[in-house]
N, C-alpha and C positions, 0 to 999 in steps of 0.2 A: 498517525492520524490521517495518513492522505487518501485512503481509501473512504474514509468517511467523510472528509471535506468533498469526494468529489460527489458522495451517496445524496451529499445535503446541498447539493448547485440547486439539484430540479426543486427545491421545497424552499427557497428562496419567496420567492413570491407569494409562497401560502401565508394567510394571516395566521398563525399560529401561538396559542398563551404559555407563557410560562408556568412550571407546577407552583404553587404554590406553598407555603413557609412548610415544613415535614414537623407532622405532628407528633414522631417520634424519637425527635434530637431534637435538642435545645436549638432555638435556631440562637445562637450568637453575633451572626451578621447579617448581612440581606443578601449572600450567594447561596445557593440550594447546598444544604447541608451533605443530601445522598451524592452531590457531585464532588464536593470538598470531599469525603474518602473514598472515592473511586468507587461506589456504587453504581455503576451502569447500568446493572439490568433493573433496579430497584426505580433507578432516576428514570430511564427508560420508559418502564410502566407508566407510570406516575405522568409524563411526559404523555405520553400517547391517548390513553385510557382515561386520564383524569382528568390534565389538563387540555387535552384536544378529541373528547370523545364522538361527537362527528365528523372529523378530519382523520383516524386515525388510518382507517384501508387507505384513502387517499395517499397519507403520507408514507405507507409501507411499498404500495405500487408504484409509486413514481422513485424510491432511493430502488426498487427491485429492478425496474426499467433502466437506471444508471447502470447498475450489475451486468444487465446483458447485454448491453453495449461496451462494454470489457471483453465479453467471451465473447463476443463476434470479433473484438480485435484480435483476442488470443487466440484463435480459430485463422483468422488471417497470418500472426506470424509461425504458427505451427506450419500453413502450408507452404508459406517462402521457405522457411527453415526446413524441411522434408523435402522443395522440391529445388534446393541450390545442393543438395545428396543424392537425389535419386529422381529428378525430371519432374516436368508434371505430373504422371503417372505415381513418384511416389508420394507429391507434394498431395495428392487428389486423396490417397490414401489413406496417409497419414491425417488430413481433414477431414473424411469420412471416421476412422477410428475416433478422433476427438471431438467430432458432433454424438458418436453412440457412446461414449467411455461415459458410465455411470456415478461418477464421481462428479463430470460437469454437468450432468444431466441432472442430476440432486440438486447441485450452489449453484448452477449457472441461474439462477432465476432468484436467489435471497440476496438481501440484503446482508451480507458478511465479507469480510476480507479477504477468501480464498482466493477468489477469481481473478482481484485485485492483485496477489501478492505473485499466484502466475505467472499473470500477463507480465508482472514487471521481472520478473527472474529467468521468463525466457526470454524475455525483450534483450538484458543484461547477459546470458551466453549470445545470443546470435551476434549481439552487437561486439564482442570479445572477441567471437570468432573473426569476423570482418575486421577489426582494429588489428589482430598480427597476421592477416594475411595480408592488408593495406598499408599495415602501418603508417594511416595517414591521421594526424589530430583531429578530422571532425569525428571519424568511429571513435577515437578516444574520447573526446567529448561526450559523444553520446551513449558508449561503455558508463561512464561516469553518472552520467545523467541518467539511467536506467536502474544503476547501483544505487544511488541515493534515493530513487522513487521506491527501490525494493524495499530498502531498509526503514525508510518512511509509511511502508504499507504493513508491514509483520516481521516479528521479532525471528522468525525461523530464516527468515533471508539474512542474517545474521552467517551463516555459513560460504555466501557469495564470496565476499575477501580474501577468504581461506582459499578458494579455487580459485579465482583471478592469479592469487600469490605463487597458487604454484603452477599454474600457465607463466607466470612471468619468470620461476627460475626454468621450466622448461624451453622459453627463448632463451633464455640465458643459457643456456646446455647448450640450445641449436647456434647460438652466435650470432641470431637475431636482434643487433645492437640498434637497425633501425626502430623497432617497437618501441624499447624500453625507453625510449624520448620521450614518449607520448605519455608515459606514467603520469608522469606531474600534472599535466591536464584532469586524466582521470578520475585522480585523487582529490584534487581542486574542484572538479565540476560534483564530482557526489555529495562532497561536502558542502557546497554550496549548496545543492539540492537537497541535503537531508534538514541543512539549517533553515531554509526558505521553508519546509511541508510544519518546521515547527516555531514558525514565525521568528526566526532568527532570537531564540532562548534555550536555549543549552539542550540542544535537539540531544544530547546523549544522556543528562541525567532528567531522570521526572523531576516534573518542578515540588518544590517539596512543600507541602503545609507546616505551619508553626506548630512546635510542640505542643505549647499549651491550647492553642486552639484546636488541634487536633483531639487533644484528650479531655477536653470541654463538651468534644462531639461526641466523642464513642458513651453510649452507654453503660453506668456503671463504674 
């Protein structure tokens, strides 16, 4: 979810309505029915269109504006990450290729998770990199701290741990016994951060609906 808590900072201030009871589920309680089963894009609408129909551009512009102030930071760590390899020159390069690469040029301006889950998965190599060339606790920290904001942003960053893992038996190969200190940090600090992006409630499993209220909902 943290990529959408940070979509919904600028939309703070708008007076914005809530949808109204869904005319086609039983409303059983007074929380939006499309939201209890994970209907988003239905709730979404319904949000936007229904219950906010002259606010809606407003409110798509201003979460789309949060977006590109991500790829302008991920634009920034591509070019430190390119130019601690290959100088300025390759740092300028590799910024040039990632302003024209057609992929950010598509998401870098919607409101969706990509751009978000980037920024934080290259933030989490470069920061890995620096933590066992330093092996000092604050890059572990902030390895960590990067980790946890990936995994908080999209489910495919889900693969990070897996490479961190085997960077750490590759120190381990190398005999780089200073690094693997810093582990517990790392460990600690993601977890804390994945636990914080989901208010400290069991950031690993979805919080789950009640049987019966759930099949109270579904129709049929």
């Amino acid at each position: 979810p943290l990529a959408r808590l940070w979509m919904a900072l600028p939309l703070l201030e708008l007076p914005m309505a809530r949808p109204s009871a869904d005319p086609f589920i039983p409303a059983v309680e007074t929380r939006p029915s499309r939201w209890m089963i994970g209907n988003a894009f239905d709730y979404g609408h319904r949000f936007l269109y229904g219950a906010n129909p002259l606010r809606a551009d407003l409110i798509i512009l201003r979460a789309r504006l949060a977006v590109v102030v991500l790829g302008v930071a991920l634009g920034w760590l591509v070019y430190v990450g390119a130019r601690s390899l290959g100088g300025p020159p390759g740092g300028l390069l590799a910024l040039f290729l990632y302003a024209l690469c057609p992929g950010f040029v598509a998401h870098g301006a919607l409101a969706t998770t990509d751009v978000a889950a980037s920024l934080a998965i290259v933030g989490t190599l470069l920061a890995a990199e620096r933590f066992r060339v330093t092996a000092s606790r604050g890059w572990a920290a902030a390895t960590g701290a990067a980790l946890g904001a990936a995994l908080a942003t999209k489910h495919t960053a889900v693969i990070l741990p897996l490479a961190l893992l085997l960077a750490w038996f590759w120190c381990r190969w190398e005999g780089a016994a200073a690094s693997r200190r810093g582990w517990p940090i790392l460990i600690g600090t993601a977890w804390l951060v994945l636990c914080a992006a989901y208010g400290f409630r069991e950031p690993i499993l979805r919080h789950a609906v009640d049987g019966a209220e759930l099949a109270a909902l579904v129709p049929g």
